[in-house]
N, C-alpha and C positions, 0 to 999 in steps of 0.2 A: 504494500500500500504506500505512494508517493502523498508526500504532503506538502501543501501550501499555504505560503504564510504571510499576510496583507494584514494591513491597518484595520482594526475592526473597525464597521460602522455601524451605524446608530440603526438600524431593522436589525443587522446582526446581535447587537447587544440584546436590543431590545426580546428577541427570537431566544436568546439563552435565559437571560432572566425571568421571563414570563410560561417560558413555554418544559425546559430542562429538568423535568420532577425525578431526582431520586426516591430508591427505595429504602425503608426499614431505617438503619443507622446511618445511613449516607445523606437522608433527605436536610441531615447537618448543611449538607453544601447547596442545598435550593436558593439561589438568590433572595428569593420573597423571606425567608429564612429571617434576615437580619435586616430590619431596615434603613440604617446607614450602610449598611455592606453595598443593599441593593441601588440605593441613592448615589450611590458615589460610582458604581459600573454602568449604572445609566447617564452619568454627565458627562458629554462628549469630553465637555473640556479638561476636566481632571485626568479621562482616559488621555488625552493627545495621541501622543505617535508610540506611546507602550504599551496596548495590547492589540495582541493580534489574532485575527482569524486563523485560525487552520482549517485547513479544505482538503478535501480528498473526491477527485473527478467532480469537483462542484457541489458537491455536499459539507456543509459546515459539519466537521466531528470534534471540533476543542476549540480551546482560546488559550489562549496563553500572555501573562502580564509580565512585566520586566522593568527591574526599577536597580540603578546600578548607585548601591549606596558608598563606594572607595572606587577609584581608577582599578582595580585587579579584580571586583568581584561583581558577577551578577545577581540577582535577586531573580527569582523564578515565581509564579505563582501560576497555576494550569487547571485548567479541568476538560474532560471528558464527557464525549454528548453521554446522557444517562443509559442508551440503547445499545452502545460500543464498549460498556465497561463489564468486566470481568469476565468477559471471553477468551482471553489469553491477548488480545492486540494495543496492550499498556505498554507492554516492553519497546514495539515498533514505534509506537506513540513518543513515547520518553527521548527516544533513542532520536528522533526525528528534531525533537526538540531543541536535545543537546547539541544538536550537527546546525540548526539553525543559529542555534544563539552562538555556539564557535565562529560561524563563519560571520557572523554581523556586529559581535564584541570583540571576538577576540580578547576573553577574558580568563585571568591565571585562574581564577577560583567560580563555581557556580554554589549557588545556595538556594535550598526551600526549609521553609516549614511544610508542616502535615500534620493532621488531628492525630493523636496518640492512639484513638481507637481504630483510624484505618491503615491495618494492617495489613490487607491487598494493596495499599498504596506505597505502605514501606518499604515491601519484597520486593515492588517493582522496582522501586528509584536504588534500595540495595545492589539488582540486578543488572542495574545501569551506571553502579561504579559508584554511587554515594554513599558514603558514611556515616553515623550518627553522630552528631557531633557535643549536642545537649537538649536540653530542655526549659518551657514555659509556658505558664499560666495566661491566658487569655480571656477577657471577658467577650463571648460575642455570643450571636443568638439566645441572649438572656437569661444565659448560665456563664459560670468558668468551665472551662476546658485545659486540657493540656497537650501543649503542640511538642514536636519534636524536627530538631532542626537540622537540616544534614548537608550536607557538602559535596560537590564533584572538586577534584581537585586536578589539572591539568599538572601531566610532567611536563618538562620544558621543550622536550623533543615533541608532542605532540601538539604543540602551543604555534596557532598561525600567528605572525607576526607580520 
């Protein structure tokens, strides 16, 4: 599966946040979910030019945000249409990602959080070369939670310069 990666726009957003319903323990991640979460993914302007569509033969399957807080590291935040996840095509997913944000940062270090309870999500980004690195307490969706923060780390030989 090839993916593509554009500037979200505003039907796109709107298409994830309104329409994207997880199930059971996941529905943590529904936009409507949080409603600063969801307010802030629907303002074009605060998105600008860091998140972006992924497409696969013209069908939107993820988004993916990007916020690069030091010159070496980027910030990741992603998600998966709800009808594509846990089929086994996370890892391709993931993987597609990394190969994206390498070629367009070119950055020593990548970094996510992830909810502590999705543990189909850890295996994956594990599987894809990240680390655990620590952990924290979050207030969102009108409870605490706790996230887990992990790390790709680039050797030097595999770092586009």
């Amino acid at each position: 599966m090839t993916h593509q990666f554009a500037v979200l726009t505003q039907p796109q957003a709107e298409t994830i946040a309104y329409t994207w319903h997880y199930e059971g323990d996941y529905s943590f991640y529904n936009m409507e979910a949080d409603k600063d979460d969801l307010a802030e993914f629907l303002n074009a302007e605060q998105r600008g030019q860091s998140v972006f569509a992924i497409t696969s033969d013209g069908e939107l399957v993820g988004f993916l945000s990007v916020t690069q807080p030091d010159a070496e590291t980027v910030d990741i935040g992603l998600g998966m249409k709800p009808d594509l996840t846990g089929n086994g095509s996370g890892r391709t997913f993931v993987t597609s990602i990394l190969d994206f944000v390498k070629v367009t940062y070119s950055p020593h270090r990548i970094t996510l959080s992830v909810a502590a309870f999705n543990v189909r999500a850890i295996r994956v980004y594990e599987t894809c070369g990240f680390t655990q690195t620590g952990s924290f307490q979050q207030s969102t969706n009108g409870s605490i939670f706790t996230f887990i923060q992990m790390e790709h780390q680039e050797s030097p030989q595999n770092q586009a310069f």
